[in-house]
C-alpha positions as CSV (number, residue, x, y, z in Angstrom):
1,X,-18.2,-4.6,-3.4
2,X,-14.4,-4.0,-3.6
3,X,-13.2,-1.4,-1.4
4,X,-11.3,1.0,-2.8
5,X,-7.4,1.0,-3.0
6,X,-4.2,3.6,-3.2
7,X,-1.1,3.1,-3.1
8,X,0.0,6.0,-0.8
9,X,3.9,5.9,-0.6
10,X,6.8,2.7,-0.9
11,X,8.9,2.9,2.3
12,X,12.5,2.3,2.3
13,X,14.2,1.3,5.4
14,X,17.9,3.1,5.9
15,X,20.0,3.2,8.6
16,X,19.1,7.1,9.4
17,X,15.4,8.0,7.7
18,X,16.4,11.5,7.8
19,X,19.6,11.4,5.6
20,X,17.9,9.9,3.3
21,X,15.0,11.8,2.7
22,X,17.2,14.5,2.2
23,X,18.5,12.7,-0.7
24,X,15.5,11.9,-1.9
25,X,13.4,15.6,-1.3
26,X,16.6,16.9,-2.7
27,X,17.3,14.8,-5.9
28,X,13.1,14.6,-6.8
29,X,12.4,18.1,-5.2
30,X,9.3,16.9,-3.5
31,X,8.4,18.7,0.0
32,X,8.3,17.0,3.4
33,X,4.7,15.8,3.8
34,X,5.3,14.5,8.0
35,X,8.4,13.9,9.7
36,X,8.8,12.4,13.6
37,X,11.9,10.6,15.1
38,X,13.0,7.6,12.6
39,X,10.5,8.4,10.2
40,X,9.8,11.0,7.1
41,X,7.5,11.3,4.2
42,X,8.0,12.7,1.2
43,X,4.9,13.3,-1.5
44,X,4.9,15.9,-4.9
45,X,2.4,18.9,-4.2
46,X,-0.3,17.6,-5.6
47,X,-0.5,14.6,-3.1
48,X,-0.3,11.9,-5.1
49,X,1.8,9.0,-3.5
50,X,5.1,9.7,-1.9
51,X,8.0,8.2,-0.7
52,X,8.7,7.7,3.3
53,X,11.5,7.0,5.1
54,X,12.2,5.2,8.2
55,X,14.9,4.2,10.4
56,X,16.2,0.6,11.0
57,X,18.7,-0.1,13.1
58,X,19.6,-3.4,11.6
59,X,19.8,-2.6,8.0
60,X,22.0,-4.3,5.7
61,X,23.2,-2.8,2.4
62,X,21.6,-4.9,-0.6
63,X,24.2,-5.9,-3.1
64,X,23.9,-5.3,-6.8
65,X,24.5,-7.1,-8.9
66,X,23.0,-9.8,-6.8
67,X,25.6,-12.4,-5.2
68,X,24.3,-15.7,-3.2
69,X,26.2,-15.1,0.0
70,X,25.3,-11.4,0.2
71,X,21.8,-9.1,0.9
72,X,19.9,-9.1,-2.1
73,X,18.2,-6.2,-3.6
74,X,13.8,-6.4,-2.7
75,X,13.5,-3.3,-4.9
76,X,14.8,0.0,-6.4
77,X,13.6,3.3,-7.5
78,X,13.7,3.9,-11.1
79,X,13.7,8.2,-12.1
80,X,13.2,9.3,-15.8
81,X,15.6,12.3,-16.3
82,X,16.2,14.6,-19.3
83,X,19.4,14.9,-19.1
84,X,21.3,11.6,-18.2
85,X,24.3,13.5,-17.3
86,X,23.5,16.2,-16.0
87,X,21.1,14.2,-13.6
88,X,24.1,11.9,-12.7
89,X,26.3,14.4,-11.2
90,X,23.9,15.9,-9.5
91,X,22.6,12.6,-7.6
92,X,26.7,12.5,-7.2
93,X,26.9,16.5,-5.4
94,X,23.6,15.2,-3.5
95,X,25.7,11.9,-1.7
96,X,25.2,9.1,-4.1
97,X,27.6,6.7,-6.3
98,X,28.1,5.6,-9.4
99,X,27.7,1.6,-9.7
100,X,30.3,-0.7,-11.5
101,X,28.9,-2.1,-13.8
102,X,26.4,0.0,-15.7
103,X,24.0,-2.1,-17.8
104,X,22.7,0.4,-20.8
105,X,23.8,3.6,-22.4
106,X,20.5,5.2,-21.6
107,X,20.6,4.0,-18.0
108,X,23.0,5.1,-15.0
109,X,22.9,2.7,-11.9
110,X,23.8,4.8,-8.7
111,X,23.6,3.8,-4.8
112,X,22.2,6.3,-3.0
113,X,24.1,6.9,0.3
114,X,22.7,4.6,2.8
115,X,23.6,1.9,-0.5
116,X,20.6,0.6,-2.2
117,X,20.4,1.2,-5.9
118,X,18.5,3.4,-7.9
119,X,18.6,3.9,-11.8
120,X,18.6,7.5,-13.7
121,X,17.2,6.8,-17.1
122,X,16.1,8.9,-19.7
123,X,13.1,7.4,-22.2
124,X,14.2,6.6,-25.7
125,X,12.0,6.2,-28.7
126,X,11.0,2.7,-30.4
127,X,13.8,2.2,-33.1
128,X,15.8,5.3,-32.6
């Protein structure tokens, strides 16, 4: 028998987990669900999984679009929006910027502040 299986939260490593899970509780609205010294979780009310947070003192900024010589990006959060723009400047207000270049009209590539990338998108129909 296969024990059962949930994915709980992804963990991203920054060099202060507490800036940002601000960020991120900010720019998703989701609640703090535990926070201690180099660590923080974030989760939507209803407990499904969450994202956590937690300090590394050696963390490198990935760079994107990838290069050989530099970090490269393991993953990145991707957040459906209903309004592109409108979502864009507020991840701006919050701390992040925008990325150079951006790779679809329907997509905005942003760092958030401790640099990793994360895309804003809104969904578009088939054929529209």
């Amino acid at each position: 028998m296969r024990p059962a299986c949930t994915l709980a939260a992804t963990t991203l490593d920054a060099p202060d987990a507490h800036v940002l899970a601000r960020f991120y509780r900010d720019r998703l609205g989701r609640p703090v669900r535990k926070e201690e010294p180099g660590w923080v979780e974030i989760a939507p009310p209803d407990g499904g999984a969450g994202l956590s947070f937690q300090t590394e003192p050696l963390f490198t900024r990935p760079r994107w679009p990838s290069e050989r010589s530099a970090q490269q990006m393991m993953m990145h959060l991707d957040i459906e929006v209903t309004d592109l723009p409108a979502a864009v400047e507020r991840a701006v207000a919050l701390g992040a910027r925008p990325a150079d270049p951006q790779p679809q009209d329907d997509v905005r590539v942003l760092y958030d502040p401790a640099g990793p990338p994360f895309c804003l998108f809104t969904r578009t129909t088939a054929g529209a």
